[in-house]
BAFI-3210 file (N, C-alpha, C; in Angstrom, 3 decimals, decimal comma, padded with zeros to 6 digits):
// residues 180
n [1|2|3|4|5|6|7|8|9|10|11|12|13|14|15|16|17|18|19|20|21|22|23|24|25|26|27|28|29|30|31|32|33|34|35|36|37|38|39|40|41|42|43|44|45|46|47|48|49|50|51|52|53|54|55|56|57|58|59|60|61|62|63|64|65|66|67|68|69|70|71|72|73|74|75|76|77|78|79|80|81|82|83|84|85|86|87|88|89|90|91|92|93|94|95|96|97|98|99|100|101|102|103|104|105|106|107|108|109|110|111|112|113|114|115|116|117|118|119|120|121|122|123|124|125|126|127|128|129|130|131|132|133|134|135|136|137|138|139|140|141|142|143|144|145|146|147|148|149|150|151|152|153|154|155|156|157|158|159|160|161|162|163|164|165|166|167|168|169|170|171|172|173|174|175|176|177|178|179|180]
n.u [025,929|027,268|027,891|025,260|022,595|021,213|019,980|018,810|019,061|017,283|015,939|014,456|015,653|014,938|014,072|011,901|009,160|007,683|006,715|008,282|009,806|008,744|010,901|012,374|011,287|013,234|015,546|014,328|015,723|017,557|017,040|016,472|016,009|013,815|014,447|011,960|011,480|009,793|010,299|009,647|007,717|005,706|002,690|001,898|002,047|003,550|002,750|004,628|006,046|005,485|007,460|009,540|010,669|012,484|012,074|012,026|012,058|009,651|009,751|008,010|006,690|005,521|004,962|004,190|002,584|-000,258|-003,085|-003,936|-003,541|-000,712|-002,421|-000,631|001,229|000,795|002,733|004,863|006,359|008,069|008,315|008,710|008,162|005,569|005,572|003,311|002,248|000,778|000,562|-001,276|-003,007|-005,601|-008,691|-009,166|-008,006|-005,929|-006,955|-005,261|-003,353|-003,147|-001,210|000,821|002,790|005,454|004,908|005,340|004,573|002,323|001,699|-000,684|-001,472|-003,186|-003,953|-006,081|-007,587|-010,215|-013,642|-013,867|-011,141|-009,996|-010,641|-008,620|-006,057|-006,033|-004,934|-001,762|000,184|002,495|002,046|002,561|001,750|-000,135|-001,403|-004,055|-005,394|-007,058|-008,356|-010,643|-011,982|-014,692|-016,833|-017,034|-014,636|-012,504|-013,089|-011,723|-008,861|-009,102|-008,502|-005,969|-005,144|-005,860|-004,725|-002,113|-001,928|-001,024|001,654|003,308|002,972|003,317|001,564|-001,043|000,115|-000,043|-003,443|-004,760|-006,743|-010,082|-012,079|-013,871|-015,152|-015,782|-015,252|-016,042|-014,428|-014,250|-011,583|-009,076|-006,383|-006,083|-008,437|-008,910]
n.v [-075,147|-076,381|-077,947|-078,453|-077,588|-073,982|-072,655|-071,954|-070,842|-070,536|-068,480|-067,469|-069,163|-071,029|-073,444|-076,337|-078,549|-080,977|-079,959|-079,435|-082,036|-084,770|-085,418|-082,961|-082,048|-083,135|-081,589|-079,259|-079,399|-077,453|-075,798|-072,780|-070,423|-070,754|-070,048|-070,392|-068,575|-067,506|-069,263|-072,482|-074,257|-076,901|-078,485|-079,747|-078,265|-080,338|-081,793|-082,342|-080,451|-079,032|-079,919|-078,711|-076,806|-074,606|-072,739|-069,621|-067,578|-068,387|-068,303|-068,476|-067,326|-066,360|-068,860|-072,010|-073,455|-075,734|-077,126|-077,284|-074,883|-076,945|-078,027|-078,467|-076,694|-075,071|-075,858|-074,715|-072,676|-070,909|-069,167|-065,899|-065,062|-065,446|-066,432|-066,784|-065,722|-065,294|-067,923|-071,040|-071,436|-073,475|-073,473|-073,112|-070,936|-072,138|-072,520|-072,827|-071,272|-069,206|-070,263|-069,580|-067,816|-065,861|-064,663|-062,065|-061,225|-061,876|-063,246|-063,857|-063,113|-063,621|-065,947|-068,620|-069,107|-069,615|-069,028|-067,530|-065,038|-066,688|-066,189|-066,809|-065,613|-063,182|-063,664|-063,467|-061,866|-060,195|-059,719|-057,270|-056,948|-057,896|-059,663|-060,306|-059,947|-060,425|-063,452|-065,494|-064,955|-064,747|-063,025|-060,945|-059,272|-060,329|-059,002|-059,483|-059,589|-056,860|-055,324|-056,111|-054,386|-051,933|-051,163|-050,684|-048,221|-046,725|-045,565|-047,151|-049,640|-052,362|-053,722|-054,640|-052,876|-052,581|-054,181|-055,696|-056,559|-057,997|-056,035|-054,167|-055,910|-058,494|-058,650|-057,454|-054,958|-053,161|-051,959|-052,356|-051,265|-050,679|-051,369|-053,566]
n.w [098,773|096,873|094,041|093,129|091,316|091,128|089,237|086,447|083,177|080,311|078,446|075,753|073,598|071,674|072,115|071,583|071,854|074,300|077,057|080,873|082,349|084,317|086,140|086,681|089,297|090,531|091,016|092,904|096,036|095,411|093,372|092,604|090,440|087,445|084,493|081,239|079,310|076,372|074,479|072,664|074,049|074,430|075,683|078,984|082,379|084,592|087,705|089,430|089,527|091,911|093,662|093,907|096,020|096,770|094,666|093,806|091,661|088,873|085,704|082,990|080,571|077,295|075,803|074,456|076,111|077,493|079,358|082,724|085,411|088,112|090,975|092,964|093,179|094,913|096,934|097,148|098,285|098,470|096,545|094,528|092,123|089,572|086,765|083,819|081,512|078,047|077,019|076,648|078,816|080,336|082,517|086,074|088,228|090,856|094,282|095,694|095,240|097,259|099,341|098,781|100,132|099,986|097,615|094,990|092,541|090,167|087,179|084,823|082,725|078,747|078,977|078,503|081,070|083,237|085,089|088,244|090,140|092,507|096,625|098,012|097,187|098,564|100,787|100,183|101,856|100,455|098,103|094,997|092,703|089,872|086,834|085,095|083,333|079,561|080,091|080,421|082,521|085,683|086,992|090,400|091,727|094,399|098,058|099,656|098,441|096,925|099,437|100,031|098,018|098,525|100,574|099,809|099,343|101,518|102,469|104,565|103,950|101,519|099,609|096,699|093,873|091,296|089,719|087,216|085,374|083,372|083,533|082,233|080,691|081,432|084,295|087,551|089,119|091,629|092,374|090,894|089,067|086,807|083,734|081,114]
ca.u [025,246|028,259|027,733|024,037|021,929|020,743|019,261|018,054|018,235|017,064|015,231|014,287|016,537|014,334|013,730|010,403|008,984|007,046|007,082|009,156|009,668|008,496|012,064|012,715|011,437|014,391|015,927|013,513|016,178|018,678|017,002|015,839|015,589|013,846|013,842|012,236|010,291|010,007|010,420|008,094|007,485|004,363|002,127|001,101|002,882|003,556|002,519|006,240|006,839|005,321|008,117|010,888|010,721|013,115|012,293|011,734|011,099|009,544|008,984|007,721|005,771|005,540|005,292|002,772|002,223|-001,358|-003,452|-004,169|-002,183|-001,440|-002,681|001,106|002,347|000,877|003,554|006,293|006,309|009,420|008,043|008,595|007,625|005,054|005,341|002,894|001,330|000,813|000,270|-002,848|-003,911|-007,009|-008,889|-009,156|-006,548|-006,138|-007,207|-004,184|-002,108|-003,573|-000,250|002,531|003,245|005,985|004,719|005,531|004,284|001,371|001,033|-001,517|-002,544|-003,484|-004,566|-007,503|-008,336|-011,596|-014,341|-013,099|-010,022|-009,671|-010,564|-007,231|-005,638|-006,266|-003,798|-000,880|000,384|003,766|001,988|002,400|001,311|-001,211|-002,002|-004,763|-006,458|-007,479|-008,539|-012,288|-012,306|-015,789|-017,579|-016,545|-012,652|-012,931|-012,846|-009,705|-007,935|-009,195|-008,160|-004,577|-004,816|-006,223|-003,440|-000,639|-002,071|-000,536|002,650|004,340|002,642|003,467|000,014|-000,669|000,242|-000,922|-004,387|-005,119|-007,990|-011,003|-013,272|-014,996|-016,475|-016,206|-015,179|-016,575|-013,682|-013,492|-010,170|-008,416|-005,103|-006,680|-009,404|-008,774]
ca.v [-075,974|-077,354|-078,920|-078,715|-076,321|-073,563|-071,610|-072,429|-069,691|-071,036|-067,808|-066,980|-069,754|-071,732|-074,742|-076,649|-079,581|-081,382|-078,907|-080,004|-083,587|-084,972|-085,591|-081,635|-082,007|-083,798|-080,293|-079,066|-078,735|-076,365|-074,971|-071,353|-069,908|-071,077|-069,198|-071,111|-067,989|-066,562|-070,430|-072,860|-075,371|-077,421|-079,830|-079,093|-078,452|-081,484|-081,975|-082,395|-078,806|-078,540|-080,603|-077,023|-076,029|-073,533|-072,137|-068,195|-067,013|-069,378|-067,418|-069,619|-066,652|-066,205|-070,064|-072,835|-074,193|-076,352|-077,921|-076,684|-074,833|-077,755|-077,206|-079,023|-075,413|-074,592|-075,717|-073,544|-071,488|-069,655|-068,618|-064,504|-064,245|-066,364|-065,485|-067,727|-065,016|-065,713|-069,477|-071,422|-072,798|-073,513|-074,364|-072,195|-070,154|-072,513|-071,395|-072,885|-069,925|-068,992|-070,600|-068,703|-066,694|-064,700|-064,035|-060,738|-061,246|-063,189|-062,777|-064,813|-063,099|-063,852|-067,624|-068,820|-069,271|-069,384|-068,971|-066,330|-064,849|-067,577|-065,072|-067,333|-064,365|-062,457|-063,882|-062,740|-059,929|-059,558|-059,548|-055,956|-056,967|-059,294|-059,442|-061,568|-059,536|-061,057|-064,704|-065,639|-064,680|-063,734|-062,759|-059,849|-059,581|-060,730|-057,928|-060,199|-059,218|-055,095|-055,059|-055,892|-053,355|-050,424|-050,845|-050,168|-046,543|-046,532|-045,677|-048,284|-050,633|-052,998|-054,546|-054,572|-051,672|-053,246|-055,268|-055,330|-057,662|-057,488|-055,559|-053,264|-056,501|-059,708|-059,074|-056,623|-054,963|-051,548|-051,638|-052,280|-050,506|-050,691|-052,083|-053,945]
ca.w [097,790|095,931|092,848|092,860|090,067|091,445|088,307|084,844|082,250|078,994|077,833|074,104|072,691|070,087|073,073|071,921|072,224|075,142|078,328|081,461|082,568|085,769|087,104|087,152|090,277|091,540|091,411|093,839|096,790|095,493|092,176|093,061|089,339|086,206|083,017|080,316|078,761|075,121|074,067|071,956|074,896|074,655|076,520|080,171|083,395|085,088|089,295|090,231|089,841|093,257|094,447|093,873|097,071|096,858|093,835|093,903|090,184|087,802|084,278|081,575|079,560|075,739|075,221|074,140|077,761|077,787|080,506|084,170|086,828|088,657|092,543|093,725|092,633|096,396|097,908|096,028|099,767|098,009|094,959|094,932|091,107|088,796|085,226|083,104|080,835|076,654|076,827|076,079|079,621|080,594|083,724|086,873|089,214|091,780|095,346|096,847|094,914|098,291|100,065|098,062|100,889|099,632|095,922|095,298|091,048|089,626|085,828|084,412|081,196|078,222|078,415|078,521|082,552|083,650|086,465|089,276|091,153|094,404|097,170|098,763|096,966|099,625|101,759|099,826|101,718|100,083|096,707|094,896|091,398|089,564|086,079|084,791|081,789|078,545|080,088|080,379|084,386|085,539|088,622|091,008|092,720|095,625|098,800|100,148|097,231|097,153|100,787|099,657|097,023|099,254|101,303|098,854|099,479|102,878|102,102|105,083|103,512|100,371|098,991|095,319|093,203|090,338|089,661|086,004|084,634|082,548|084,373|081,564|080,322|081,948|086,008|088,197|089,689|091,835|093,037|089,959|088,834|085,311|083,487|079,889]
c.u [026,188|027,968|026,146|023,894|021,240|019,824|019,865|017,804|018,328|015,790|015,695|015,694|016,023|014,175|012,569|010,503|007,938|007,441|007,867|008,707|009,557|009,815|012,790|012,866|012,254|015,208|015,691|014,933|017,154|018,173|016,455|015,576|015,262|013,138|013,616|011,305|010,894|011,052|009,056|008,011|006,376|004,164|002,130|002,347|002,777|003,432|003,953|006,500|006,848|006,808|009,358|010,504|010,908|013,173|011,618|011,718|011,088|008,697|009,278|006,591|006,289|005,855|004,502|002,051|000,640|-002,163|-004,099|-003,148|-002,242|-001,412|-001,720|001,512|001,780|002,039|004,974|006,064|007,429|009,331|007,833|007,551|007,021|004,678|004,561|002,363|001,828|001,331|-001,019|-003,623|-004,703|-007,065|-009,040|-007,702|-006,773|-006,473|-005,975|-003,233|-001,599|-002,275|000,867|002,758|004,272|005,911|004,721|004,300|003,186|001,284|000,486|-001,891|-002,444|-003,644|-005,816|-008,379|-009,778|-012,372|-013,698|-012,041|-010,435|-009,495|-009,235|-006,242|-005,085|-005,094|-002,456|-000,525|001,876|003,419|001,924|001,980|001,025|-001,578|-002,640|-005,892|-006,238|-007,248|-009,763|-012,635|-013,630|-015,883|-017,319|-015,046|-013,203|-012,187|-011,387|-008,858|-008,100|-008,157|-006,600|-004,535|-005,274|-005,501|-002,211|-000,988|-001,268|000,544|004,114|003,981|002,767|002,101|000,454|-000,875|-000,580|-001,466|-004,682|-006,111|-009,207|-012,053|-014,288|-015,666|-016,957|-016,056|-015,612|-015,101|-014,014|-012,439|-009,225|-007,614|-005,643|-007,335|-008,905|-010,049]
c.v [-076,338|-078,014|-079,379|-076,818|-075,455|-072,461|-072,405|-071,361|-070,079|-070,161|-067,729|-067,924|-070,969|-073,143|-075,132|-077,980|-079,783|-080,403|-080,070|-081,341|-083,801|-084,807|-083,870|-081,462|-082,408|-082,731|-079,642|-078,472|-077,413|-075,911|-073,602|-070,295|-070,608|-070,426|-069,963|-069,962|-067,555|-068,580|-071,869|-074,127|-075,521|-078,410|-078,920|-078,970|-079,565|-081,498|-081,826|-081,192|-078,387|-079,068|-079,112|-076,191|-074,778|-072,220|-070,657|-067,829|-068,200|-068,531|-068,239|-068,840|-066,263|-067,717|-070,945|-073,801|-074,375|-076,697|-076,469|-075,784|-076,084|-077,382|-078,002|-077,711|-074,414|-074,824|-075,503|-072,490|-069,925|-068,472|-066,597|-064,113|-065,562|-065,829|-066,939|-066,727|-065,590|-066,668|-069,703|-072,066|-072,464|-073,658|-072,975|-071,793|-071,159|-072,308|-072,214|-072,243|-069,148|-068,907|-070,182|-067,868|-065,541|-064,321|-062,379|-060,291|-062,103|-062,437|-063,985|-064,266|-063,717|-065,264|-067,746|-069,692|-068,846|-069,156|-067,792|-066,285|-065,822|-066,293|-065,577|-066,395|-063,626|-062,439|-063,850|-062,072|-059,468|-059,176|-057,936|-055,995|-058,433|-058,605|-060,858|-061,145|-060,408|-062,860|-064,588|-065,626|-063,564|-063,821|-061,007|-060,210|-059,720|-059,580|-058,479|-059,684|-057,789|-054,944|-054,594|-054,433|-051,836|-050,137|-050,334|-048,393|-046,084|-046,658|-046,649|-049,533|-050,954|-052,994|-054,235|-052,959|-051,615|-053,963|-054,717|-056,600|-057,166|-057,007|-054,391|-054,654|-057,916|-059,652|-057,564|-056,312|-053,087|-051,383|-051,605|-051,364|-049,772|-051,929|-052,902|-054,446]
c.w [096,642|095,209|092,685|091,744|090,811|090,596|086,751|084,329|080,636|078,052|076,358|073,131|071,949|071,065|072,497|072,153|073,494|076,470|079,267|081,434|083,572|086,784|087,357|088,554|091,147|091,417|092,816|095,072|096,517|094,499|092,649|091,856|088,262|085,293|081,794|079,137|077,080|074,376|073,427|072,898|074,881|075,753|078,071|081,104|084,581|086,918|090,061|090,398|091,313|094,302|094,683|094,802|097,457|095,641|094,260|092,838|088,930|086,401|083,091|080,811|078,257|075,659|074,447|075,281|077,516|079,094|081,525|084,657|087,425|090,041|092,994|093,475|094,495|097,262|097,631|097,297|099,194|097,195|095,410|093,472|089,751|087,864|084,522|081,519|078,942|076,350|076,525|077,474|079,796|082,203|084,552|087,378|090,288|093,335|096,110|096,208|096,368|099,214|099,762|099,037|100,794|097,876|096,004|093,657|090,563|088,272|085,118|083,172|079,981|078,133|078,261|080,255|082,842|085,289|087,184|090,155|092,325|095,117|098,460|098,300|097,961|100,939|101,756|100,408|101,701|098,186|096,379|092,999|090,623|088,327|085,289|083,545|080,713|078,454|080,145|081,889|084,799|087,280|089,574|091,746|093,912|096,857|099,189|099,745|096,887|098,420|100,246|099,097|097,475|100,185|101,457|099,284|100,840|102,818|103,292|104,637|101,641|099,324|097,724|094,865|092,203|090,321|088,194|085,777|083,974|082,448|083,673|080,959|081,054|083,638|086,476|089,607|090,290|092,486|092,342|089,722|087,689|084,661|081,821|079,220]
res [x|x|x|x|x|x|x|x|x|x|x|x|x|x|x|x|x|x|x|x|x|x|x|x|x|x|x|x|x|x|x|x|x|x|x|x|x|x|x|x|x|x|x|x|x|x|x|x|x|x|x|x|x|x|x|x|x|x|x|x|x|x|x|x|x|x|x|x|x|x|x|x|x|x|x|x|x|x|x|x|x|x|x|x|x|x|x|x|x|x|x|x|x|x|x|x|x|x|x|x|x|x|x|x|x|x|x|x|x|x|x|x|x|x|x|x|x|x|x|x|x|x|x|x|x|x|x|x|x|x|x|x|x|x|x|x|x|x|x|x|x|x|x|x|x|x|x|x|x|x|x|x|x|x|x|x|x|x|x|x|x|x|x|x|x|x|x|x|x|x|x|x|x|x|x|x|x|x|x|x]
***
């Protein structure tokens, strides 16, 4: 991959302004890291992201990130580790998170996400840790997503180690790592 970018580390260095720009995605074949975290980036995440094929850890937490997930971030097949946590988005978890097949990381906390875990979750099974406490996520976890996590007990097996979310007041969780 000669003379193409294969990683972006633009952590904790005073970056703000409007979050990425559509044409990022013209990265997409060869980018495989982007660090834009512990930076004052606003405005939403733009559909193109889905186009970064190859990307494997995208950590954009501690920022001012707006909007949706957008559901193009399904077809990020690569993605090992999704850091979004202490932003402002809104909206649901998309259920085509569902298609990350090798996510190993989901951290979703502190925004403001709503409605319930996608029991597309479930189909993770390289995931070993998920955190999604202090968003407005209600309902019960979905068994899909226990399963994983009763598995980790089986010591040839991966599943999640950690499930953290807000299950003493807003989600009904018994499989949980820990409750917040």
């Amino acid at each position: 991959d000669e003379g193409f970018v294969n990683g972006i580390k633009l952590s904790d260095n005073n970056v703000g302004g409007p979050a990425l720009v559509s044409e990022l995605g013209l990265l997409g074949p060869t980018l495989g890291n982007l660090q834009l975290d512990g930076n004052d980036i606003t405005g939403s995440i733009p559909s193109e992201i889905g186009l970064l094929s190859s990307l494997e850890r995208l950590y954009m937490h501690y920022g001012a990130l707006t909007g949706t997930i957008p559901t193009e971030m399904g077809a990020m097949e690569s993605l090992t580790h999704l850091i979004f946590d202490f932003n402002d988005l809104t909206g649901t978890i998309p259920s085509e998170m569902g298609k990350l097949i090798n996510l190993k990381r989901l951290d979703l906390a502190y925004n403001f996400l709503t409605s319930t875990i996608p029991t597309e979750l479930g189909k993770l099974s390289n995931l070993t840790t998920v955190y999604c406490q202090n968003n407005m996520l209600t309902g019960v976890m979905p068994d899909e997503v226990c399963d994983l996590r009763q598995n980790s007990s089986d010591t040839d097996s991966e599943g999640i180690k950690i499930l953290v979310v807000d299950c003493k007041t807003e989600m009904q969780c018994d499989c949980c790592s820990y409750c917040t």
